[in-house]
N, C-alpha and C positions, 0 to 999 in steps of 0.2 A: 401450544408447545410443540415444535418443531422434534420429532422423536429421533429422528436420524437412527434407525433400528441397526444398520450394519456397521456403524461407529460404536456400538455395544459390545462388551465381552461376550462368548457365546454361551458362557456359565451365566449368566443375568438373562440373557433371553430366553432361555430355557428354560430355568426358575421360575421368569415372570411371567412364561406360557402357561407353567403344571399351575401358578395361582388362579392367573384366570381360569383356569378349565375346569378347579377343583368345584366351586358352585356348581356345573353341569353335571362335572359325576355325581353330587349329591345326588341331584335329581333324577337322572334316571338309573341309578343304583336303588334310589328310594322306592322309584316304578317299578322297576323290574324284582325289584324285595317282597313287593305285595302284591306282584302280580298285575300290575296295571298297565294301559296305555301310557303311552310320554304326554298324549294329546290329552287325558284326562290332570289338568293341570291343578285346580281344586284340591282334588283325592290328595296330589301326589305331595302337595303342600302341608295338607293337615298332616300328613303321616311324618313329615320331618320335625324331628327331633331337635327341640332349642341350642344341644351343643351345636349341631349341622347346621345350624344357622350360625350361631354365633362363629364359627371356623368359616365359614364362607364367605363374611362381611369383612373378616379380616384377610381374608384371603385377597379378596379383589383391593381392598386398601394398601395392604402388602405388594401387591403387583403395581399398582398405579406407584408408590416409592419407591421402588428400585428402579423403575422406568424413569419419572422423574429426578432421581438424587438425591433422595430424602433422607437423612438421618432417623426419621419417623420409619420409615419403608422396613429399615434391617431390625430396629429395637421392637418392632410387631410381629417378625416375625420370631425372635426371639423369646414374647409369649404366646404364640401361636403355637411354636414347637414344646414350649412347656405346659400347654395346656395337654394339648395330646400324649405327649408323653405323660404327663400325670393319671391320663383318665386310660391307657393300656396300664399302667403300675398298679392303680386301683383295680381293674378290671383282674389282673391275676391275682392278688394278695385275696379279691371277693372270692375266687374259686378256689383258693387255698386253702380257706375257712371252710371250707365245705358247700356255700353260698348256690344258688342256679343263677344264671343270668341267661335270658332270652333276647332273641331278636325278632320280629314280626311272628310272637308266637311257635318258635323253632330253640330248644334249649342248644346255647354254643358251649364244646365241647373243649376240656379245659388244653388240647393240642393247638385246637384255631386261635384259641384267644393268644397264646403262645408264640406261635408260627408269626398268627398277623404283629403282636409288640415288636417282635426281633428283625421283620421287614420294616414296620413303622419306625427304627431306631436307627436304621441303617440308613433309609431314605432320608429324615433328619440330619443324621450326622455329616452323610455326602453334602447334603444343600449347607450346611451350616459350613464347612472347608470351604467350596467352592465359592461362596458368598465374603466369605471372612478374607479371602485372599481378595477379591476384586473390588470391596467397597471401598476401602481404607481410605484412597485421595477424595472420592465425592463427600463422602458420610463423615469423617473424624477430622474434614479440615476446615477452616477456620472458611475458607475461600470456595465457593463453586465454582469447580476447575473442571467439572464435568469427568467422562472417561477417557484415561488415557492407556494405550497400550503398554507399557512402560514407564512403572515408578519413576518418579522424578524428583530427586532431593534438590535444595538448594545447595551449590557447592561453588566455589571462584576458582575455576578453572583456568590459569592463562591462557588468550588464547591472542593468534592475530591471525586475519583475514582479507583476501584480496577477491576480486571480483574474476568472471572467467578471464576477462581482458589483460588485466592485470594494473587498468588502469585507476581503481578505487581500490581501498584499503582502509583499515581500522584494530585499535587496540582495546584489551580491556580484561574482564573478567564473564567467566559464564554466570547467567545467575542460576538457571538448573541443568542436570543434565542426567543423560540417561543411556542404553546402549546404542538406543535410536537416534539421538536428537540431541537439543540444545537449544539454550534459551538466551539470546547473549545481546550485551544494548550496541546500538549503532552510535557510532558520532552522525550528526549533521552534514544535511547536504551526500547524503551516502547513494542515494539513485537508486537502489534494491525495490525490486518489485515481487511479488507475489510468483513464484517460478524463476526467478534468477538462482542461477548457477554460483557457488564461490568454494576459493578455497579454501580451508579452517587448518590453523595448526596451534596445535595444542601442548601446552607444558606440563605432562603430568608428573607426578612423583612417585617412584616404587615403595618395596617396602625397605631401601637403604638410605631410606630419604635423597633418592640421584633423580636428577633431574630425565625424564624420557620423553623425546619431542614426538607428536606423533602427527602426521598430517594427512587429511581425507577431504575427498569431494562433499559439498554440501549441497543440497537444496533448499531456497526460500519459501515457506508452507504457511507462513503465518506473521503479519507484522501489526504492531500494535502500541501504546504507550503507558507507561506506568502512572504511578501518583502522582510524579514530580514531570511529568510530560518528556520522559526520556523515551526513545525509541527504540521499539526491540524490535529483534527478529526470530522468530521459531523455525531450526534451520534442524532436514532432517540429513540425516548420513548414509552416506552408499561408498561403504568399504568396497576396493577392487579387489578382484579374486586375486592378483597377487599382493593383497595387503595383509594374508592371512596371519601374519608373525604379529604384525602389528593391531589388527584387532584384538587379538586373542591378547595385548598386553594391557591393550585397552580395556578391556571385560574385564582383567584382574583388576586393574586401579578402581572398576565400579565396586567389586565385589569388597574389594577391602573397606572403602571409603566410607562406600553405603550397608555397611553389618546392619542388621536390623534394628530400628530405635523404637522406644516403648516408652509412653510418656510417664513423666514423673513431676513430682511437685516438692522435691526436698531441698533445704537451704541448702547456699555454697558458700565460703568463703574463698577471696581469690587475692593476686597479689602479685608483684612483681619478683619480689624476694620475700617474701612469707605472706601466706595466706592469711593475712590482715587489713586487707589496704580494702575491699570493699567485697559486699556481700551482695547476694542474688535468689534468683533461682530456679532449679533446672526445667527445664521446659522438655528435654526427651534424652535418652543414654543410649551409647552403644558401646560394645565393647571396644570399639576404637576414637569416637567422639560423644559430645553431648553439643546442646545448644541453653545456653543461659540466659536468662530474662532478667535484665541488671539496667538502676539508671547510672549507672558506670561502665562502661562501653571503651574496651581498650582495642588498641589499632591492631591492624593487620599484621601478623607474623612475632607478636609479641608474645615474649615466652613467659607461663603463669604457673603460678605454685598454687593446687586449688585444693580445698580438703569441703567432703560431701559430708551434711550430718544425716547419719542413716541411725532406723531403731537401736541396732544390733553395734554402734559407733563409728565416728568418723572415717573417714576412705581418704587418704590423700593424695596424690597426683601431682603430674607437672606434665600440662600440657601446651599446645601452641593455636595460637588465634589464627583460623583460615576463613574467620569469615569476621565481620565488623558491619554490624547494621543498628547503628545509630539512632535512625528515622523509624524504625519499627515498619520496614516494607517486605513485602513478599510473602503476605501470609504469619510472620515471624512478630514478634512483641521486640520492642527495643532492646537490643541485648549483643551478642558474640556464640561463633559456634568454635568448637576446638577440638583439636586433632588432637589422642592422645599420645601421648609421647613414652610417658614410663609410670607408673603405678609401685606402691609403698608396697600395697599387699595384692598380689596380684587375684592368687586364686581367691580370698576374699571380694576381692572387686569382679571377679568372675563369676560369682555363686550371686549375689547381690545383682548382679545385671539380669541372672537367666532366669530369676524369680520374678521378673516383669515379662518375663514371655509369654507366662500361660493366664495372662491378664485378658477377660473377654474381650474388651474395647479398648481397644492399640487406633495408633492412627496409620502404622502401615501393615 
Protein backbone atom coordinates (compact mmCIF):
# COMPACT_ATOMS: atom_id res chain seq x y z
CA UNK A 1 0.00 0.00 0.00
CA UNK A 2 1.52 2.94 -1.38
CA UNK A 3 0.93 5.62 1.73
CA UNK A 4 1.67 8.88 -0.01
CA UNK A 5 1.86 10.37 3.76
CA UNK A 6 1.92 14.25 2.64
CA UNK A 7 -1.37 13.60 0.42
CA UNK A 8 -2.72 13.20 4.09
CA UNK A 9 -4.73 15.76 6.22
CA UNK A 10 -2.19 16.81 8.97
CA UNK A 11 -5.00 16.13 11.63
CA UNK A 12 -4.90 12.01 10.46
CA UNK A 13 -1.12 12.12 10.49
CA UNK A 14 -0.95 13.21 13.64
CA UNK A 15 -3.64 11.10 15.07
CA UNK A 16 -2.18 8.20 13.43
CA UNK A 17 1.26 9.11 15.05
CA UNK A 18 -0.18 9.55 18.95
CA UNK A 19 -1.87 5.65 17.92
CA UNK A 20 1.28 4.18 16.91
CA UNK A 21 3.33 5.66 19.87
CA UNK A 22 0.59 4.98 22.39
CA UNK A 23 1.88 1.07 22.80
CA UNK A 24 5.49 2.60 23.59
CA UNK A 25 4.28 4.80 26.19
CA UNK A 26 2.62 1.90 27.65
CA UNK A 27 5.78 0.45 27.99
CA UNK A 28 8.12 2.49 29.36
CA UNK A 29 5.45 4.42 31.51
CA UNK A 30 4.95 0.76 32.88
CA UNK A 31 9.16 0.69 33.44
CA UNK A 32 9.61 3.60 34.73
CA UNK A 33 6.14 2.91 37.18
CA UNK A 34 8.11 0.13 38.78
CA UNK A 35 11.13 1.28 38.45
CA UNK A 36 12.60 -0.76 35.90
CA UNK A 37 15.05 -0.93 32.95
CA UNK A 38 13.32 -0.43 29.30
CA UNK A 39 15.86 -3.38 28.59
CA UNK A 40 14.36 -5.51 31.21
CA UNK A 41 11.41 -6.47 28.66
CA UNK A 42 10.01 -9.66 30.65
CA UNK A 43 9.43 -7.50 34.01
CA UNK A 44 8.02 -4.79 31.95
CA UNK A 45 5.44 -7.09 30.18
CA UNK A 46 4.17 -9.10 33.21
CA UNK A 47 3.46 -5.85 35.08
CA UNK A 48 1.08 -4.44 32.22
CA UNK A 49 -2.09 -4.49 32.87
CA UNK A 50 -4.79 -6.35 30.42
CA UNK A 51 -6.73 -2.90 29.76
CA UNK A 52 -3.05 -1.61 28.52
CA UNK A 53 -3.03 -4.20 26.40
CA UNK A 54 -6.29 -4.28 25.24
CA UNK A 55 -5.92 -0.04 24.22
CA UNK A 56 -2.73 -0.75 22.56
CA UNK A 57 -4.00 -3.56 20.07
CA UNK A 58 -6.50 -1.11 19.25
CA UNK A 59 -4.48 1.53 19.11
CA UNK A 60 -1.99 0.23 16.46
CA UNK A 61 -5.35 -1.18 14.37
CA UNK A 62 -6.82 2.17 14.74
CA UNK A 63 -3.77 3.75 13.19
CA UNK A 64 -3.17 1.08 10.38
CA UNK A 65 -7.24 2.52 9.40
CA UNK A 66 -7.02 5.81 9.28
CA UNK A 67 -3.80 5.32 7.39
CA UNK A 68 -5.47 3.11 5.08
CA UNK A 69 -9.24 4.54 4.68
CA UNK A 70 -10.94 2.19 6.63
CA UNK A 71 -14.39 2.66 7.89
CA UNK A 72 -13.13 -0.08 10.64
CA UNK A 73 -10.03 2.65 11.50
CA UNK A 74 -12.74 5.72 12.91
CA UNK A 75 -15.64 3.04 14.32
CA UNK A 76 -12.53 1.54 16.70
CA UNK A 77 -11.58 4.37 17.58
CA UNK A 78 -14.79 5.30 18.68
CA UNK A 79 -14.75 2.33 21.38
CA UNK A 80 -11.41 2.82 22.10
CA UNK A 81 -12.47 6.35 23.26
CA UNK A 82 -15.44 4.73 25.12
CA UNK A 83 -13.63 2.36 26.69
CA UNK A 84 -11.35 4.91 28.38
CA UNK A 85 -13.71 7.22 28.95
CA UNK A 86 -15.66 4.64 30.75
CA UNK A 87 -12.83 3.32 33.00
CA UNK A 88 -11.72 7.39 34.22
CA UNK A 89 -16.03 7.67 34.95
CA UNK A 90 -15.58 4.52 36.93
CA UNK A 91 -12.26 5.35 38.32
CA UNK A 92 -13.92 8.75 40.12
CA UNK A 93 -17.48 7.54 40.95
CA UNK A 94 -14.77 4.44 42.87
CA UNK A 95 -13.29 7.36 44.82
CA UNK A 96 -16.42 8.89 45.48
CA UNK A 97 -17.70 6.05 47.35
CA UNK A 98 -14.95 6.33 49.54
CA UNK A 99 -13.06 3.34 47.65
CA UNK A 100 -8.76 3.47 47.58
CA UNK A 101 -7.52 2.76 44.20
CA UNK A 102 -3.71 2.16 43.73
CA UNK A 103 -1.22 2.21 41.27
CA UNK A 104 2.10 -0.11 41.52
CA UNK A 105 1.43 0.02 45.23
CA UNK A 106 1.27 4.04 45.51
CA UNK A 107 -2.66 4.97 46.76
CA UNK A 108 -3.79 7.84 43.72
CA UNK A 109 -5.21 10.73 45.23
CA UNK A 110 -8.74 11.46 44.46
CA UNK A 111 -7.17 15.35 42.55
CA UNK A 112 -4.89 12.98 40.06
CA UNK A 113 -7.57 10.70 39.13
CA UNK A 114 -9.59 13.98 38.49
CA UNK A 115 -6.94 16.37 36.80
CA UNK A 116 -5.79 12.96 34.51
CA UNK A 117 -10.17 12.37 33.38
CA UNK A 118 -10.52 16.08 32.50
CA UNK A 119 -7.12 15.99 30.26
CA UNK A 120 -8.13 12.34 29.10
CA UNK A 121 -11.62 14.05 27.78
CA UNK A 122 -10.27 16.87 26.34
CA UNK A 123 -7.60 14.92 24.35
CA UNK A 124 -10.62 12.55 23.16
CA UNK A 125 -12.90 15.24 22.27
CA UNK A 126 -10.01 17.27 20.09
CA UNK A 127 -9.09 13.78 18.16
CA UNK A 128 -12.79 13.01 17.72
CA UNK A 129 -13.50 16.98 15.98
CA UNK A 130 -10.59 16.67 14.12
CA UNK A 131 -11.25 13.21 12.86
CA UNK A 132 -14.94 13.58 12.30
CA UNK A 133 -14.23 16.63 9.92
CA UNK A 134 -11.55 14.76 7.82
CA UNK A 135 -13.01 11.14 7.39
CA UNK A 136 -16.26 11.72 5.94
CA UNK A 137 -15.41 11.28 1.92
CA UNK A 138 -12.98 7.87 2.67
CA UNK A 139 -15.17 6.29 5.60
CA UNK A 140 -19.08 7.24 4.97
CA UNK A 141 -18.78 6.89 1.04
CA UNK A 142 -20.00 4.25 -0.83
CA UNK A 143 -16.61 4.73 -3.11
CA UNK A 144 -12.79 4.70 -2.13
CA UNK A 145 -12.07 8.18 -3.20
CA UNK A 146 -9.23 8.32 -1.02
CA UNK A 147 -8.22 12.07 0.59
CA UNK A 148 -9.06 14.98 -0.77
CA UNK A 149 -8.33 18.40 0.41
CA UNK A 150 -11.52 19.69 -0.50
CA UNK A 151 -15.05 18.29 -0.16
CA UNK A 152 -16.45 17.56 -3.23
CA UNK A 153 -20.26 17.12 -3.89
CA UNK A 154 -21.72 16.00 -7.05
CA UNK A 155 -23.29 19.22 -8.59
CA UNK A 156 -23.85 20.02 -12.79
CA UNK A 157 -22.25 23.02 -13.13
CA UNK A 158 -22.36 24.51 -16.80
CA UNK A 159 -19.43 24.94 -17.88
CA UNK A 160 -17.46 25.28 -21.43
CA UNK A 161 -13.86 25.01 -22.06
CA UNK A 162 -11.13 25.80 -24.53
CA UNK A 163 -7.52 24.70 -24.43
CA UNK A 164 -4.46 27.35 -23.98
CA UNK A 165 -4.49 27.64 -27.85
CA UNK A 166 -7.77 28.08 -28.07
CA UNK A 167 -7.76 25.56 -30.70
CA UNK A 168 -9.88 22.60 -28.78
CA UNK A 169 -12.90 23.04 -26.90
CA UNK A 170 -15.82 21.27 -25.18
CA UNK A 171 -19.25 21.44 -23.41
CA UNK A 172 -21.13 20.03 -20.70
CA UNK A 173 -21.75 19.69 -17.13
CA UNK A 174 -19.46 19.40 -13.91
CA UNK A 175 -19.81 16.19 -12.24
CA UNK A 176 -18.16 17.53 -8.81
CA UNK A 177 -16.90 20.35 -7.78
CA UNK A 178 -15.10 22.22 -5.13
CA UNK A 179 -13.27 25.56 -4.16
CA UNK A 180 -10.25 23.86 -5.69
CA UNK A 181 -11.10 21.85 -8.65
CA UNK A 182 -13.51 19.98 -10.74
CA UNK A 183 -14.38 17.03 -12.14
CA UNK A 184 -15.85 17.47 -15.65
CA UNK A 185 -16.19 14.84 -18.79
CA UNK A 186 -14.49 15.45 -22.11
CA UNK A 187 -15.88 14.98 -25.54
CA UNK A 188 -13.64 12.69 -27.86
CA UNK A 189 -10.66 13.35 -29.56
CA UNK A 190 -9.98 16.32 -26.84
CA UNK A 191 -5.85 15.87 -26.80
CA UNK A 192 -5.64 17.09 -22.97
CA UNK A 193 -2.73 15.70 -21.23
CA UNK A 194 -1.87 15.42 -17.70
CA UNK A 195 -0.45 19.16 -17.18
CA UNK A 196 -2.42 20.97 -19.98
CA UNK A 197 -3.45 24.39 -19.36
CA UNK A 198 -7.35 25.25 -20.25
CA UNK A 199 -9.66 27.68 -19.92
CA UNK A 200 -13.03 26.83 -17.87
CA UNK A 201 -16.16 29.10 -17.81
CA UNK A 202 -18.61 28.38 -15.74
CA UNK A 203 -22.47 29.14 -15.38
CA UNK A 204 -23.33 29.50 -11.84
CA UNK A 205 -26.53 30.73 -10.19
CA UNK A 206 -26.86 33.31 -7.22
CA UNK A 207 -29.18 33.37 -4.67
CA UNK A 208 -31.82 35.40 -7.34
CA UNK A 209 -31.64 32.43 -9.41
CA UNK A 210 -29.43 35.09 -12.29
CA UNK A 211 -27.33 33.56 -14.05
CA UNK A 212 -23.25 34.59 -13.16
CA UNK A 213 -20.58 33.66 -15.65
CA UNK A 214 -17.44 33.19 -14.04
CA UNK A 215 -14.26 32.24 -15.88
CA UNK A 216 -10.62 30.91 -14.43
CA UNK A 217 -7.43 29.33 -15.69
CA UNK A 218 -7.39 25.55 -15.00
CA UNK A 219 -5.02 22.85 -14.80
CA UNK A 220 -5.13 19.22 -15.95
CA UNK A 221 -4.08 16.97 -12.65
CA UNK A 222 -5.85 13.97 -13.37
CA UNK A 223 -7.62 12.21 -16.36
CA UNK A 224 -9.54 9.08 -16.15
CA UNK A 225 -12.83 7.06 -17.37
CA UNK A 226 -15.99 6.24 -15.81
CA UNK A 227 -18.56 3.15 -16.03
CA UNK A 228 -19.87 3.97 -19.21
CA UNK A 229 -15.94 4.70 -20.64
CA UNK A 230 -16.62 8.54 -20.87
CA UNK A 231 -13.65 10.55 -20.23
CA UNK A 232 -12.95 12.89 -17.59
CA UNK A 233 -10.69 15.28 -16.54
CA UNK A 234 -9.84 16.47 -12.83
CA UNK A 235 -8.87 19.98 -13.58
CA UNK A 236 -7.48 22.10 -10.71
CA UNK A 237 -8.18 26.20 -10.48
CA UNK A 238 -5.70 29.17 -10.17
CA UNK A 239 -7.86 32.23 -9.63
CA UNK A 240 -5.67 35.45 -10.58
CA UNK A 241 -5.06 37.92 -8.10
CA UNK A 242 -7.27 40.22 -10.06
CA UNK A 243 -9.96 37.72 -9.94
CA UNK A 244 -10.70 38.49 -6.34
CA UNK A 245 -14.52 39.75 -6.94
CA UNK A 246 -14.96 36.70 -8.81
CA UNK A 247 -13.71 34.10 -6.59
CA UNK A 248 -15.14 35.33 -3.60
CA UNK A 249 -18.64 34.91 -5.84
CA UNK A 250 -17.53 31.71 -6.44
CA UNK A 251 -17.05 30.58 -2.88
CA UNK A 252 -20.60 31.99 -2.15
CA UNK A 253 -22.41 29.68 -4.83
CA UNK A 254 -20.19 26.60 -3.04
CA UNK A 255 -21.21 27.76 0.33
CA UNK A 256 -24.94 27.89 -0.43
CA UNK A 257 -25.10 24.88 -2.81
CA UNK A 258 -23.02 22.73 -0.65
CA UNK A 259 -24.96 23.49 3.20
CA UNK A 260 -24.21 20.51 5.00
CA UNK A 261 -26.04 17.11 4.01
CA UNK A 262 -26.73 14.42 6.60
CA UNK A 263 -28.01 11.22 5.44
CA UNK A 264 -31.52 10.20 5.78
CA UNK A 265 -33.74 7.19 4.90
CA UNK A 266 -37.34 8.87 4.90
CA UNK A 267 -40.09 8.14 2.16
CA UNK A 268 -40.83 11.00 -0.45
CA UNK A 269 -43.54 11.59 -2.53
CA UNK A 270 -42.87 13.56 -5.74
CA UNK A 271 -44.72 14.94 -8.75
CA UNK A 272 -45.01 17.31 -11.34
CA UNK A 273 -48.28 19.03 -10.16
CA UNK A 274 -48.96 17.22 -6.87
CA UNK A 275 -46.81 15.01 -4.96
CA UNK A 276 -48.50 11.89 -6.29
CA UNK A 277 -47.04 10.90 -9.45
CA UNK A 278 -44.15 8.69 -7.82
CA UNK A 279 -42.53 7.92 -4.59
CA UNK A 280 -38.62 7.41 -3.28
CA UNK A 281 -36.25 8.04 -1.03
CA UNK A 282 -34.16 10.35 0.60
CA UNK A 283 -30.67 9.40 0.43
CA UNK A 284 -29.08 12.89 2.23
CA UNK A 285 -30.89 16.76 3.20
CA UNK A 286 -29.88 20.03 3.29
CA UNK A 287 -31.31 22.94 3.96
CA UNK A 288 -31.14 24.00 0.39
CA UNK A 289 -31.18 20.36 -1.46
CA UNK A 290 -31.57 16.81 -0.96
CA UNK A 291 -30.66 13.81 -3.26
CA UNK A 292 -33.58 11.03 -3.90
CA UNK A 293 -33.24 7.31 -4.64
CA UNK A 294 -36.26 6.74 -6.91
CA UNK A 295 -36.93 4.20 -10.00
CA UNK A 296 -38.51 7.21 -11.31
CA UNK A 297 -35.85 9.52 -12.41
CA UNK A 298 -37.32 13.03 -13.75
CA UNK A 299 -35.07 15.28 -16.17
CA UNK A 300 -33.06 18.07 -15.68
CA UNK A 301 -34.62 21.39 -14.51
CA UNK A 302 -37.89 19.97 -13.88
CA UNK A 303 -39.98 21.68 -11.32
CA UNK A 304 -41.44 19.11 -8.50
CA UNK A 305 -43.98 19.28 -5.72
CA UNK A 306 -42.29 16.98 -3.10
CA UNK A 307 -43.89 16.20 0.56
CA UNK A 308 -41.21 14.20 3.03
CA UNK A 309 -43.00 11.73 5.50
CA UNK A 310 -41.16 12.61 8.77
CA UNK A 311 -42.10 11.12 12.68
CA UNK A 312 -43.44 14.50 13.75
CA UNK A 313 -45.64 14.73 9.73
CA UNK A 314 -45.18 15.35 6.38
CA UNK A 315 -42.80 18.43 5.05
CA UNK A 316 -43.92 19.70 1.80
CA UNK A 317 -41.77 21.46 -0.82
CA UNK A 318 -41.43 22.40 -4.35
CA UNK A 319 -38.24 22.02 -5.55
CA UNK A 320 -36.20 21.82 -8.98
CA UNK A 321 -34.10 18.98 -10.44
CA UNK A 322 -30.13 20.01 -10.91
CA UNK A 323 -29.03 16.91 -11.09
CA UNK A 324 -30.61 13.52 -13.11
CA UNK A 325 -28.74 10.31 -12.72
CA UNK A 326 -30.59 7.63 -14.28
CA UNK A 327 -27.69 5.07 -14.46
CA UNK A 328 -26.98 5.12 -10.62
CA UNK A 329 -23.14 6.71 -11.34
CA UNK A 330 -20.86 8.46 -9.30
CA UNK A 331 -21.15 6.92 -6.03
CA UNK A 332 -25.15 7.88 -6.14
CA UNK A 333 -28.07 5.11 -6.28
CA UNK A 334 -30.42 5.70 -9.36
CA UNK A 335 -32.29 8.80 -8.47
CA UNK A 336 -32.36 13.03 -8.86
CA UNK A 337 -30.75 15.66 -6.69
CA UNK A 338 -32.84 18.97 -6.16
CA UNK A 339 -32.43 22.39 -5.43
CA UNK A 340 -34.66 23.78 -2.98
CA UNK A 341 -36.85 26.28 -4.13
CA UNK A 342 -39.75 27.18 -1.49
CA UNK A 343 -40.76 25.11 1.62
CA UNK A 344 -44.79 25.05 3.17
CA UNK A 345 -43.25 25.21 6.69
CA UNK A 346 -40.11 26.55 6.70
CA UNK A 347 -38.96 26.72 10.22
CA UNK A 348 -40.55 23.40 10.70
CA UNK A 349 -38.37 22.09 7.78
CA UNK A 350 -35.45 23.86 9.53
CA UNK A 351 -35.75 22.24 13.02
CA UNK A 352 -36.24 18.73 11.20
CA UNK A 353 -32.86 19.25 9.06
CA UNK A 354 -30.71 20.57 12.18
CA UNK A 355 -31.78 17.48 14.21
CA UNK A 356 -29.57 15.22 11.70
CA UNK A 357 -26.62 17.24 12.58
CA UNK A 358 -25.63 16.09 15.66
CA UNK A 359 -26.03 12.52 14.19
CA UNK A 360 -22.41 10.59 14.99
CA UNK A 361 -22.01 9.06 11.39
CA UNK A 362 -22.84 11.73 8.74
CA UNK A 363 -21.15 11.23 5.43
CA UNK A 364 -19.79 14.65 5.32
Amino acid sequence: MALRLFRYPYPILVVSLLFVVIPLLNYFFTAALYDLSSLQSKQVFSRIQPLQYVLSILSLVIAYGLLAKKKFGYYLFLLFASILASYNVWMIAWISLGKKLFLAGVRLQGPEIIVNAVMTFVALAMIFYFLKREVSAPYLSSLNRGWRGGYRETHPVPFHWTNSDGEREGDGFTINISGSGALIPLVEHHFLKIGSEINLHLKLENEKREIVPISVKGEVVRLDQDEEGTELAGVRFDFQAAQKDEEAEFLRFLKRVFAPRFPVQNKIHAGKKEANESSGELVNISTEGMYIKSDIVYDLNDRLFIKIDTRSGPISLKALVRWSNPNGRYGKPKGYGLQIEEVENPTRFRFWVWKHRFRIFHER
